[in-house]
C-alpha positions in Angstrom: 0.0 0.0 0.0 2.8 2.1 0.8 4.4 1.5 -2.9 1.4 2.8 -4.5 1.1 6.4 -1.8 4.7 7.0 -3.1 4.9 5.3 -7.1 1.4 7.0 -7.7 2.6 10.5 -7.4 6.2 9.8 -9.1 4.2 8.1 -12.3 1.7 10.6 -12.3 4.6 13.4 -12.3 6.3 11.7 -15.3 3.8 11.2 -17.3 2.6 15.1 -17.1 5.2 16.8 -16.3 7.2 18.9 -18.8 10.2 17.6 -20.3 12.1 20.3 -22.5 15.9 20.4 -21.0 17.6 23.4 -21.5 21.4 24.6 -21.0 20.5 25.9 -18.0 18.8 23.1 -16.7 21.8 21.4 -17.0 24.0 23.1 -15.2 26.1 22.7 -12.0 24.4 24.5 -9.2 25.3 22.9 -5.8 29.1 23.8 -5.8 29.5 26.0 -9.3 32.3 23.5 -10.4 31.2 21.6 -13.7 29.9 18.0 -12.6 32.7 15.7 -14.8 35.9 17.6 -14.9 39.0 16.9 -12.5 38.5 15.2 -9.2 41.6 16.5 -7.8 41.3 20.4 -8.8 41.6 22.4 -5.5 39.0 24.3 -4.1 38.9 27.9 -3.0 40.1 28.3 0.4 37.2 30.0 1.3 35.2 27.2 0.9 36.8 25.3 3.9 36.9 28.8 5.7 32.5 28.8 5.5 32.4 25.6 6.0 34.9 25.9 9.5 32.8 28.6 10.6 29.0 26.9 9.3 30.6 23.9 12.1 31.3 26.4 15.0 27.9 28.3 14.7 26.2 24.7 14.1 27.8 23.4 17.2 26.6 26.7 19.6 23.2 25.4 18.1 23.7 22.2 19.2 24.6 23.5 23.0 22.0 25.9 23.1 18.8 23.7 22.8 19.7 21.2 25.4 20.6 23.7 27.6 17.3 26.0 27.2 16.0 22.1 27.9 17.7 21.7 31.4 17.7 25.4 32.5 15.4 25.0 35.3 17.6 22.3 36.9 21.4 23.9 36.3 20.9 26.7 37.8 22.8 30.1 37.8 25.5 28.8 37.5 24.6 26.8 33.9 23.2 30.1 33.3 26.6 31.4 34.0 28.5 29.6 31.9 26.7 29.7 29.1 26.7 33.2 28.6 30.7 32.8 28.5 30.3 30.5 26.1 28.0 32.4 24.4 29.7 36.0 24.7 33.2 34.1 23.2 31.1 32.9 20.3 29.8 36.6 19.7 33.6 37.6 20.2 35.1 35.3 17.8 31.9 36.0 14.8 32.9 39.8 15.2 36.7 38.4 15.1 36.0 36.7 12.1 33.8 39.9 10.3 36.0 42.4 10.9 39.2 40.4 9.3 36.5 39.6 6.1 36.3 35.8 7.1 32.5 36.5 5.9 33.5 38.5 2.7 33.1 36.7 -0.5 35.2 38.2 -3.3 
């Protein structure tokens, strides 16, 4: 029963759904490197330097929600330390703006 909720839609979407390809519809648009060339061409440094800073801000996320969770049990001092945590993590993204880390050109 399952097959047909999700084959039903997909067949249905084939069969009237438009189908004229275009250049642009074939393009590269996750990365903006063409799809088949070089698998060892280096990447832009700035690349790794979004992604570095995408991890940091993902991980304060990750710290945040457990600890608006368990607030009412850790106390002041939780409290405490997470605004240390969280004023270094403001420190470091103003770090990071005002050298450009967030500048793309």
């Amino acid at each position: 029963m399952s097959g047909v909720f999700v084959g039903l839609p997909v067949l249905i979407a084939t069969l009237t759904g438009a189908q004229n390809p275009y250049p642009d519809k074939l393009t590269e648009y996750e990365c903006g490197f063409p799809a088949f060339e070089d698998a060892r061409r280096q990447f832009d440094v700035r690349f790794y330097l979004v992604s570095i800073l995408f991890i940091i801000f993902d991980l304060e996320a990750a710290f945040l929600f457990p600890w608006a969770v368990s607030l009412g049990v850790i106390g002041l001092a939780g409290w405490a330390a997470m605004m240390v945590f969280l004023i270094d993590l403001t420190v470091g993204f103003i770090y990071a703006w005002k050298r450009g880390a967030l500048e793309w050109e």
